[in-house]
C-alpha positions in Angstrom: 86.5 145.4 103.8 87.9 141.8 104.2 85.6 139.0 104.0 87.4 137.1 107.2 84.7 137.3 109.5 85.6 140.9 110.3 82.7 143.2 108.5 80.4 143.0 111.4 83.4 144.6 113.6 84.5 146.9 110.6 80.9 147.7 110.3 80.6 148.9 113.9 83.9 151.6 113.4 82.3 152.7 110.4 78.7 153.4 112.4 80.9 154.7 114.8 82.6 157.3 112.5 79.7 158.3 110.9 78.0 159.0 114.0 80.9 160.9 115.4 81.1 162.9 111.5 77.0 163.8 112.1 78.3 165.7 115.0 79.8 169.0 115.3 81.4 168.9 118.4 82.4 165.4 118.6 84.5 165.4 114.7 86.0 168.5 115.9 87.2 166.9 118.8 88.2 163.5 117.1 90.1 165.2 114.4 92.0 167.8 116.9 92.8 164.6 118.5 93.8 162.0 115.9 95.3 164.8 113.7 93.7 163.8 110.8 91.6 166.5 108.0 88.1 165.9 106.5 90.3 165.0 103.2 92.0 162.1 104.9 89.5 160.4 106.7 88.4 158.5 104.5 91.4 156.8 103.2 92.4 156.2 107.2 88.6 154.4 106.9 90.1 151.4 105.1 92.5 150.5 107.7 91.2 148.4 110.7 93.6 150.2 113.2 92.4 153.4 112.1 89.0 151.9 112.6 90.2 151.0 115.9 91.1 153.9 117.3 87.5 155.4 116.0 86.0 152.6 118.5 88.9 154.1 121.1 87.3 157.4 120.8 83.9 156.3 121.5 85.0 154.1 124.3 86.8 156.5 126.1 84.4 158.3 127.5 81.1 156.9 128.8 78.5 159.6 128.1 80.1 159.3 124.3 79.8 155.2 124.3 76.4 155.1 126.2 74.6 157.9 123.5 76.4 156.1 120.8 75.2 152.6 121.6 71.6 153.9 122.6 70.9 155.3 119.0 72.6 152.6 117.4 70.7 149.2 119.6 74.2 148.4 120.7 75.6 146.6 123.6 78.6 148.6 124.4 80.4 145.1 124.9 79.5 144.9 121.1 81.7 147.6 120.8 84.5 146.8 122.9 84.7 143.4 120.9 85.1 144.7 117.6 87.7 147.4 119.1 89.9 144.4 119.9 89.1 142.3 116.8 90.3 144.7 114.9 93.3 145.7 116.7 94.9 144.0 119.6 97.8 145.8 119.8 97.9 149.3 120.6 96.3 151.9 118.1 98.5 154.6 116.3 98.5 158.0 118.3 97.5 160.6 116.5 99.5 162.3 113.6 100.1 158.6 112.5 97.2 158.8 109.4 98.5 162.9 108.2 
């Protein structure tokens, strides 16, 4: 991770993806949707639009963001700001990390 200010936001994404990996139903989904394998997650892990799009996951659907931010003590602004630190622009769709 860069040392630019960025870890706490990298830091959330990687909560984020680790959460989503403890979860059956919610990896299955994230990696039908993002096209990625179990092999190649975790070189997609070291890029921050990647980690982006992990944060897109989660905030795209309340119930999702809400359970997330409740077992982790986060504010889901928390992790709406560290979606758009680490990527302003538009995320990859998926496919773009196979």
């Amino acid at each position: 991770m860069r040392d630019d200010g960025s870890t706490s936001h990298q830091l959330v994404a990687v909560a984020a993806l680790s959460w989503i990996a403890a979860d059956t139903t919610l990896i299955n989904r994230f990696l039908d949707l993002t096209g990625l394998s179990p092999d190649n997650i975790r070189a997609a892990a070291t890029n921050d639009a990647f980690l982006a799009s992990v944060l897109d996951f989660i905030l795209n659907h309340e119930p999702t963001l809400m359970s997330f931010c409740a077992e982790n003590e986060l504010d889901p602004k928390t992790v709406d700001q560290a979606r758009r630190h680490l990527s302003p622009q538009n995320v990859p769709g998926p496919g773009d990390y196979v």
